[in-house]
Phi, psi and omega in degrees: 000143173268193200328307181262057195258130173270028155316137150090319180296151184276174205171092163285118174263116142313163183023049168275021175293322174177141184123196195297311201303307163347284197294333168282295182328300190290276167016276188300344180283307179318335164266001196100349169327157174250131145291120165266131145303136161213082139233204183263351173266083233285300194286340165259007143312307211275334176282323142338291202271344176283303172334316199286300218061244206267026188252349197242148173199129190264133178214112187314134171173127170279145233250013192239034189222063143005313218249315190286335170280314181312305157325308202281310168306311183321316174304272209282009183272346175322295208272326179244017163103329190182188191216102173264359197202096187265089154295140162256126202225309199311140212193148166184152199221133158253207199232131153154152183266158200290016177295324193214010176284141125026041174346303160305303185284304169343310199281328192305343168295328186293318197294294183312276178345288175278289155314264187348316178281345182280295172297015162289306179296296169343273205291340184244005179254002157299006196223349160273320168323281220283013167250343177066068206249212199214125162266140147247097173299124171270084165308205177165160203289001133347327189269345187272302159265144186227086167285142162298175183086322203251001213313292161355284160312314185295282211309353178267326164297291193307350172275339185268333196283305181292325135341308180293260230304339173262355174243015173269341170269354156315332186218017171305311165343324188272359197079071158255136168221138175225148218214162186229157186238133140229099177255142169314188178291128144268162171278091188232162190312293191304325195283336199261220220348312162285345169300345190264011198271152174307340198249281168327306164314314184293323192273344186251330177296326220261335167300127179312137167073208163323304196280353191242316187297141175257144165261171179289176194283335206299302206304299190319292174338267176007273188289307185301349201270327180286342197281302199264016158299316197257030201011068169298190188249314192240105175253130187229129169216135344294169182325282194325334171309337174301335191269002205275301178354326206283330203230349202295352152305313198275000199260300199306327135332286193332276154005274183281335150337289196290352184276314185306358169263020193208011206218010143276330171248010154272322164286005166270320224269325191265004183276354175288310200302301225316308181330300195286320187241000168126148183262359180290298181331284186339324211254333185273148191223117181078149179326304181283355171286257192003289212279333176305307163272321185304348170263357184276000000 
């Protein structure tokens, strides 16, 4: 195998209930990795790690709960010995402008999103030192384009890529390497759940080109599995999103140009959603939103 091979490494994954994370645990168990599940949705973790079979183990914990990580890292150096590999995967999002979104759920992403990944890192990484181990964040092309709709979402990606980037120079001194991910939209449950929203959907869909296209869950697997063979710094999936950084001064003009015919009667259309079903209903998005805030 070769050097940075994840043969033999133990590999903690967040949010492995289904989606990228789901999917990188089996990915990886397949090269040899022992996988830990860690998030809050239990019965589709432990159903995972049973497909996967004995390489794999699941353990409940919420990633904005100190007590619940601790525990939870504590579990897995218990059960496989240590810890070489950190995904912060875990992620959840709503639909709504910051006018009239859900206040909790609006702020609970921020927690997941942003929070989570410091208290991910945070709480597992005396046990990636001492293997001169590897973090990886899943960011998203979110932190590059500010989309309307996203304030939330965005300001939390673009916080864990600046995050990563000040703290990777931090511990490079220990052998640590740590790395961000930005991938487009995939099909993944959250991206098919906003896609359905009355409002939201129509506006995400509806973005021109590249910025607009959904890729299969297959692509993402793909570059992350290659990413993290190689404890890259940066994974962009697909590449171009990599290209966009280069220009990325120039896209929030672009952005509200191309926004601006569509978001006066998209901001009638959701005090419409909000009225009828609620600002929470309105605001929540993917399984794992749900389950996020009902645990806030």
């Amino acid at each position: 195998m070769a050097k940075n091979s994840v043969n033999g490494k133990v590999v903690l994954i967040t949010g492995a209930a289904r989606g990228i994370g789901a999917g990188l645990a089996e990915r990886l168990a397949a090269q040899g990795a022992k996988v830990a599940l860690v998030g809050i949705e239990a019965e589709e973790q432990k159903a995972v790690a049973d497909k996967i079979g004995a390489g794999a183990h699941a353990w409940e914990a919420d990633v904005t709960s100190w007590d619940d990580l601790e525990r939870a890292t504590a579990g897995v150096v218990e059960h496989f010995g240590g810890i070489d590999i950190v995904i912060a995967n875990a992620g959840i999002a709503t639909s709504g402008f910051v006018r009239s979104v859900d206040p909790a759920a609006f702020e609970k992403v921020i927690e997941v999103d942003l929070l989570g990944v410091w208290r991910t890192f945070r709480v597992t990484l005396p046990h990636v030192i001492d293997r001169k181990g590897y973090l990886l964040a899943i960011s998203s092309l979110a932190a590059i384009t500010h989309a309307p709709g996203m304030a939330n979402y965005a300001a939390a990606k673009a916080g864990v890529e600046a995050f990563c980037n000040s703290f990777r120079a931090e511990v490079a001194h220990l052998g640590v390497k740590v790395g961000v991910a930005h991938p487009t939209w995939i099909r993944t449950d959250l991206v098919e759940s906003a896609d359905k929203h009355p409002v939201f959907g129509k506006l995400r869909t509806g973005m021109p080109g590249l910025l607009g296209k959904t890729y299969p869950l297959s692509v993402a697997l793909d570059h992350l599995q290659t990413g993290i063979n190689k404890r890259a710094r940066t994974v962009h999936v697909p590449r171009w999103v990599g290209g966009l950084k280069l220009i990325r001064a120039f896209l929030p003009p672009i952005i509200e140009i191309g926004a601006k015919s569509r978001i006066k009667k998209a901001d009638a259309a959701a005090l419409v959603d909000i009225e009828r079903r609620g600002a929470y209903e309105s605001s929540i998005t993917g399984q794992a939103g749900r389950a996020a805030t009902k645990k806030g």
